[in-house]
N, C-alpha and C positions, 0 to 999 in steps of 0.2 A: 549900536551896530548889531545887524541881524546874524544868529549863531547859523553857518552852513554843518549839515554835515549832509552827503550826497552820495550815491553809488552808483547810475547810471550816467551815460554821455549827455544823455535829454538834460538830465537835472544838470551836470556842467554849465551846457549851452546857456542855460537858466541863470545859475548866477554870474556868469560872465556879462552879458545883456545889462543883468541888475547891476553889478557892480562898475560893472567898465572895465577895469583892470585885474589881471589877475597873475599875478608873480605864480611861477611854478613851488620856488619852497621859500619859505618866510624872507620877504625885503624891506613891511613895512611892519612894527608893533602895533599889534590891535587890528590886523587887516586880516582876511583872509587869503590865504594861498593857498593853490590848488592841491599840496601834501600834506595841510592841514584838514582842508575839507573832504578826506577819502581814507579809508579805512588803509593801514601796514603793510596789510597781507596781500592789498587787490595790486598792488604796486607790484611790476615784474610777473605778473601771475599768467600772461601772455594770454589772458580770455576778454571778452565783450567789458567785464570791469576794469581794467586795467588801464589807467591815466599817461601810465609812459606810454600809451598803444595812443591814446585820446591827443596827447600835447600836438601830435603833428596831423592827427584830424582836422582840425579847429581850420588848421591854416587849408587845408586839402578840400575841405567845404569849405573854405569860405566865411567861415562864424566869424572868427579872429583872425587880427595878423599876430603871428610869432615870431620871436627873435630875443635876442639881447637887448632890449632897448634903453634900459637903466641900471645903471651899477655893473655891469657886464651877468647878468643875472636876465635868465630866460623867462619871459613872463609873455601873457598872452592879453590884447587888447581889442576890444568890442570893434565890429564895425561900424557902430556909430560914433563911436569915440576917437578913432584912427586921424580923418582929417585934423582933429584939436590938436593929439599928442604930434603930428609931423609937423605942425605950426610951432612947435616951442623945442621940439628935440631935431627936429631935421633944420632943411631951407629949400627956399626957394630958387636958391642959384644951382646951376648944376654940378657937378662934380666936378667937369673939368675946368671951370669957371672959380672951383673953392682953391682946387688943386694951385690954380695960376697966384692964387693970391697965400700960398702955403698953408691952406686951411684943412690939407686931405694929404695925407703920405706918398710917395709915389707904389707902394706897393698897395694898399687898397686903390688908388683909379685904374692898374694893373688890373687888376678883382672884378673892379665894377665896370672895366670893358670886354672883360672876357665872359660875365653872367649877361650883360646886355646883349651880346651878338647871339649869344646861344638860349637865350629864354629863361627854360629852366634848367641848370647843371648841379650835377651831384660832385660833393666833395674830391672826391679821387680824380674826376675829370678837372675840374676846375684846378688845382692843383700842378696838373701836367700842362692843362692851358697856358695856365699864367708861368710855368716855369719854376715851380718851386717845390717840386714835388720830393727834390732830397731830404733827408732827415733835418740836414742844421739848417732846413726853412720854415721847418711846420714852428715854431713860434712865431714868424714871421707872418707866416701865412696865419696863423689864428690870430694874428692882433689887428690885423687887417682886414678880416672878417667881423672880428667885435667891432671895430671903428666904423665900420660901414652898416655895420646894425644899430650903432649906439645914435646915427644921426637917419635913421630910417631909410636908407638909401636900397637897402633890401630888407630882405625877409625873408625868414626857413618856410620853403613852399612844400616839403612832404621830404619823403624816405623811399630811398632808391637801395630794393632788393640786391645784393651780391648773388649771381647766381654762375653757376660752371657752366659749361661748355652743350649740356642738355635742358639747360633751363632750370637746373635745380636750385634750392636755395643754398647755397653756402657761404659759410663767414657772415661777418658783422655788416650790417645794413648801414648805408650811407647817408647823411641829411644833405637832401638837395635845398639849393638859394635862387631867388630870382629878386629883381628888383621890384622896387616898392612900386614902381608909375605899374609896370606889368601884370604885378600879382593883384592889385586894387582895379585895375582895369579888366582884367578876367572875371573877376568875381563884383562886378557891376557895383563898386564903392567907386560913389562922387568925388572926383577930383575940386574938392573945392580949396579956395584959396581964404586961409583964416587968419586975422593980426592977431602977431602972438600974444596980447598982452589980451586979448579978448577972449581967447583958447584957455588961457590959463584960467582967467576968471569964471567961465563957463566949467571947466573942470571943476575948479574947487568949491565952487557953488555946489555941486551934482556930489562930491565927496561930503561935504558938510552933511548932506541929508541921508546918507549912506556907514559914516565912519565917525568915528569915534572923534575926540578933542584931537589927542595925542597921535592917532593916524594923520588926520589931516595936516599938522604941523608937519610930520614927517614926509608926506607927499607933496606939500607947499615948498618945502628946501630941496625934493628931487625934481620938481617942475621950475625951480628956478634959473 
């Protein structure tokens, strides 16, 4: 396994590409993650180094898609690798189609008709959209958001400034979500249709030559 250690967003881009996948803080032993491969201090440091600034990058160019997509743990995935992982984590039927057969909650297809009609929406609007913006929903509302990340159905497509009444910045900045068909279709990723049992193999192939024994066991049981 090749040792990262990285400081610029160029170099990110880099070994995302190379690696394929990349968990924001440790998911896999022996793997790299993006707060392993980046110096303490550049984290939070709110300059050009800074990776919490870079995580919603990736998705806003286009590099990666972002999200929760494994273990409810935010990691980020290559755009050539995206088609494979939505062949074995997501499907082919639609939501409301999964919903019908109780395969999807009624409050994420909730989620995922209120992000469909409006593109891309930031949290706080989404929220009010769907109806859940009181306090006893926000569980509600985040386990419906991971469930709908965990089967690729969307994706964090960037960060939505809070600002006042003159366009200032004020308070905590928002992560906006849009769907997976959307955000792959903006950013010209080939909708292609992959069998999952060949997704998988083509993945662990590409890991074998990339990671360690004991990575690849660990990414064989989350690609299961």
């Amino acid at each position: 396994m090749k040792y990262y250690k990285i400081k610029t967003y160029e170099e990110a881009i880099q070994v995302i590409e190379e690696v394929g996948f990349l968990p924001l803080a440790p998911l896999v032993p022996e793997f790299p993650a993006l707060n392993t491969i980046t110096a303490p201090e550049s984290w939070h440091s709110d300059t050009e180094y800074d990776p919490w600034i870079w995580r919603t990058r990736f998705s806003v160019d286009g590099v990666a898609g972002y999200g929760k997509f494994m273990k409810k743990k935010s990691s980020l995935i290559s755009r050539d690798f995206l088609p494979c992982f939505k062949a074995i984590l997501g499907s082919y039927e639609t939501v409301e189609d999964r919903y019908q057969k109780g395969h999807v909650s009624k409050e994420a297809l909730s989620l995922y008709r209120v992000i469909s009609e409006n593109g891309v929406i930031d949290t706080r609007e989404l929220r009010t959209l769907a109806g859940l913006r009181d306090k006893e929903y926000k569980k509600v509302f985040d386990n419906a958001l991971v469930e709908l990340q965990g089967t690729m159905d969307i994706v964090i497509s960037g960060i939505k400034e809070k600002v006042n009444a003159v366009g200032e910045k004020n308070g905590w900045s928002s992560t906006s979500f849009e769907t997976y068909d959307s955000w792959a279709s903006r950013n010209n990723i080939e909708a292609k249709t992959v069998e999952e049992e060949m997704a998988r193999e083509y993945l662990l192939n590409h890991f074998n030559r990339v990671a360690s024994e004991n990575a690849v066991k660990k990414l064989e049981k989350l690609l299961s």
